[in-house]
C-alpha positions, 0 to 999 in steps of 0.5 A: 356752632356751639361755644362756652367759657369760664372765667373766674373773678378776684374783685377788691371786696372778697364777697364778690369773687366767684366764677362765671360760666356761659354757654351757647349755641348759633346757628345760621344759614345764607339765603343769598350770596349776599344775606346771611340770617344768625340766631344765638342763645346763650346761658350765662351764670355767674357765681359768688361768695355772697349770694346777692352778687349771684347771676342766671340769665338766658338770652337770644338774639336774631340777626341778619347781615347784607353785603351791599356791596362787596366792601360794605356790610349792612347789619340788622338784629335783635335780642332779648336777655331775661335774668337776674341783673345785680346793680353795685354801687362803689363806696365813696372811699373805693371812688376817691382811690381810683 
């Protein structure tokens, strides 16, 4: 199953407003009647006036899921994310008017 998304981003501060586009593909199969094993990878792109707010990045994740009983699913995974992280700290004016 693939999916995808964009969406666009109008922030207080100009330089930060952009448009973000992700992407990706899960696939999964049912071993059992009652467990379930899924993979996702997903693209993710996020792009701004200012470069410095520019985001890649490129995940995956493994999970599986067992029906314990037939009200009660049990839930394991992992994932990994590699990419580019932008850490914004709001001005002291933006803290005090929120």
């Amino acid at each position: 199953r693939g999916f995808g998304a964009f969406n666009y981003f109008n922030y207080r501060e100009n330089e930060r407003d952009g448009h973000e586009f992700s992407g990706g593909l899960t696939i999964g199969k049912r071993v059992h009647e009652r467990i379930n094993i899924q993979s996702t990878y997903e693209y993710q792109d996020l792009s701004s006036r200012n470069r410095l707010f520019n985001q890649k990045s490129n995940a995956l994740s493994i999970r599986n899921e067992f029906g314990l009983t037939p009200k009660l699913l049990f839930t394991i995974g992992y994932g990994i994310k590699k990419g580019f992280v932008t850490v914004f700290k709001a001005r002291d004016a933006e803290i005090q008017n929120t």
